[in-house]
N, C-alpha and C positions, 0 to 999 in steps of 0.2 A: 583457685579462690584466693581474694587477698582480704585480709582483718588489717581493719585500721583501728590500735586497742585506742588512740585518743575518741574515737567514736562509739567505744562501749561504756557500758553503766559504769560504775567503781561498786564493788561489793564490798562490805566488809564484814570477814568472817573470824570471828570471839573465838579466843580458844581451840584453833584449827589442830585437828587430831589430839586434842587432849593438851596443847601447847598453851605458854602466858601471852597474855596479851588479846593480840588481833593480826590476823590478816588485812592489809587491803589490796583488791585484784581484779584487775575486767581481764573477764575468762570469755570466750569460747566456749561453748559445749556442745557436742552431739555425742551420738553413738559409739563414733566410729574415736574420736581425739576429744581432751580440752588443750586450749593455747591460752598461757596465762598470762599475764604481767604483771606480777604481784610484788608489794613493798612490807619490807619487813619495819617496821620502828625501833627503837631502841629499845632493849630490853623485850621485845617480842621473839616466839619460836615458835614451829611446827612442830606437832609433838611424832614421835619416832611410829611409823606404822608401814604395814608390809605391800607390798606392790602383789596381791596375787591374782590379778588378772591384766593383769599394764607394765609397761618400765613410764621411768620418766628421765628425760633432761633438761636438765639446769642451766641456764646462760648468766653469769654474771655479769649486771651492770655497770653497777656502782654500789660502792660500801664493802661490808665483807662483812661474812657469817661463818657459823662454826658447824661442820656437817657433822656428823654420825652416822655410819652405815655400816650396818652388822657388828655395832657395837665398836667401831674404831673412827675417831674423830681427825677431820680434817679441816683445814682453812680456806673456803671456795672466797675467791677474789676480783674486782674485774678482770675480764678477756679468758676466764678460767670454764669449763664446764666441768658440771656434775653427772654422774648417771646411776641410777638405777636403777639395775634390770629387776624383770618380774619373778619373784621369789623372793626378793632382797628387800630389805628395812632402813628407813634412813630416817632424819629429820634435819629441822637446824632452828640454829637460833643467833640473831643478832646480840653482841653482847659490846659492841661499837655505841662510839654517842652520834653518828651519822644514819640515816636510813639504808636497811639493803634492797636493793631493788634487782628483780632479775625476770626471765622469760624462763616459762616452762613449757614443757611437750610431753603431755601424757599419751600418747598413744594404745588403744584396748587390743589384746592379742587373744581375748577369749569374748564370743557375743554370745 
């Protein structure tokens, strides 16, 4: 199956996980995965919350953001990936005056 994201909607979602700002993202979803390509804005974040039925990874685009997972922060950058697995807690937050932009892969491990 191939997703072309310039042919999906743009959502925009306020406050994702309890995070400032806004998400904007044409997602994917079924069952089984979401495929995301989501932009972070300046001063936007995901707020920190736990993977307990999924992992996910992270593809950086462009920009650069500040990750936290399990409480320890990192700097994800382009050509970098994130991951976390299912049990683990992460989030992030742009704190750049550039947009972050990147590809997600949540894949479900429990239906």
């Amino acid at each position: 199956m191939i997703f072309k994201f310039s042919d999906l909607e743009d959502t925009v979602i306020p406050n994702f996980y309890g995070g400032e700002k806004q998400i904007s993202a044409k997602m994917h979803v079924d069952d089984n995965l979401k495929l995301m390509k989501g932009t972070l804005i300046p001063g936007a974040s995901i707020g920190v919350h736990t993977h307990e039925k999924n992992s996910e990874v992270v593809f950086a685009l462009s920009g650069e953001a500040v990750v936290t997972m399990d409480g320890k922060e990192e700097i994800l950058k382009p050509g970098m990936v994130h991951y976390c697995p299912m049990g683990h807690s992460h989030g992030m937050r742009n704190n750049k005056d550039e947009d972050f932009v990147m590809y997600a892969v949540v894949p479900n491990h429990i239906l």
